[in-house]
N, C-alpha and C positions, 0 to 999 in steps of 0.2 A: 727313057720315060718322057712323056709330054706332061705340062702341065696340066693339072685338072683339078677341079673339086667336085670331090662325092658325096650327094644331098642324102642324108640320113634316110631311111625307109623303112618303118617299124612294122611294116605289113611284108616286108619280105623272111623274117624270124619264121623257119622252121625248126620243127622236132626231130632230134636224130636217132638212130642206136645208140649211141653213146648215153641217153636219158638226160639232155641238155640240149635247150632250146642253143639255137646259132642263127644270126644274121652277120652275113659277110658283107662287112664295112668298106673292104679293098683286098680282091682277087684278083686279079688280070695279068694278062700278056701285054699290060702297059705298064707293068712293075714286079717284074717276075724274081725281085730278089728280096721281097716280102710281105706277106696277106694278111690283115688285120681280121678278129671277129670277135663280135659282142656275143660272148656267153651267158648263158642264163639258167640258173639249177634253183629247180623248185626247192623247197624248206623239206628236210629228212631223206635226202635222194642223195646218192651217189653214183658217181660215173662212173661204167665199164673201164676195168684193167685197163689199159693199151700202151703204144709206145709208137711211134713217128718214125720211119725210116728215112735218115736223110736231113730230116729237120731239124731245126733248133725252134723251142718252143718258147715261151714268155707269157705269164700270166700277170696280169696288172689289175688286182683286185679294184672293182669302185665302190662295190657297194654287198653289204653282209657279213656274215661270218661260217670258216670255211675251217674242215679238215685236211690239208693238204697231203697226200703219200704221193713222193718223187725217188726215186733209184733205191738204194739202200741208207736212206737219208730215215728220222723216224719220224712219225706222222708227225706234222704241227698245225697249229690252229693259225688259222690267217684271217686278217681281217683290212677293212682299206686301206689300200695305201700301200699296201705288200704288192712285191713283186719276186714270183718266180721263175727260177730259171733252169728249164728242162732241156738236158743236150740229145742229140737224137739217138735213136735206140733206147731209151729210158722210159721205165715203164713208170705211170704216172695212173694217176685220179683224183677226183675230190668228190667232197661229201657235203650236202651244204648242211649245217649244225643250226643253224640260227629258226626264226621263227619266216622271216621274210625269203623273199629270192635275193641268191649270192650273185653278183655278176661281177663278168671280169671279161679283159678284152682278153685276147688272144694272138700274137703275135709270133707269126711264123718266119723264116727265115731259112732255105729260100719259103719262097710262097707253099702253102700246105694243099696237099692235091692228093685228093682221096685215096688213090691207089697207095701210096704212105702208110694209111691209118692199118694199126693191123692191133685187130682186140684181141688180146690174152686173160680176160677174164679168166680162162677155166684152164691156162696153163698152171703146172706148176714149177718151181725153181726155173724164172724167169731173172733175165740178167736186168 
């Protein structure tokens, strides 16, 4: 990895399937052993099922309040300043509960690359 600083850019935040906006803070094949994103879930939305293949996941709540469902862990409410910790194959979601938008970064490990994401929404008895 080279040194660098990566100037914030609030005009790169797109909308995914997953129904959370993402702006990727730090992607690249200059630090391919972890990729930061700034999450964003509107107020009564929750995110498609999924689970990471490969990945290890990390949510660093900043700001709202969240329902989080991780493995066979049971939903909990999170709010800032929580951090959770999704190892890979774990099927995950959140819900934003609050009245505001929930954000939280996203911190992947190695780096998260779409071929990974794999939505099980509409599975059933998912491990």
């Amino acid at each position: 990895m080279d040194a660098a600083i990566l100037t914030f850019n609030g005009k790169a935040e797109y909308y995914t399937d997953e129904l959370c906006y993402i702006n990727e803070l730090s992607n690249s094949p200059n630090d391919p052993d972890v990729s930061i994103a700034h999450a964003r879930v509107q107020a009564g939305i929750t995110t498609r099922l999924h689970r990471l293949r490969g990945i290890t996941e990390r949510y660093v709540i900043l700001e709202g309040q969240g329902l989080v469902e991780v493995g066979e862990l049971a939903p909990q409410v999170i709010k800032c300043g929580d951090v959770i910790l999704i190892p890979p194959e774990c099927k995950q979601r959140i819900t934003n509960i609050g009245t505001g938008d929930l954000v939280f970064l996203a911190i992947c490990s190695p780096q998260f690359q779409q071929n990974a994401y794999e939505d099980i929404e509409d599975e059933v008895n998912v491990k």
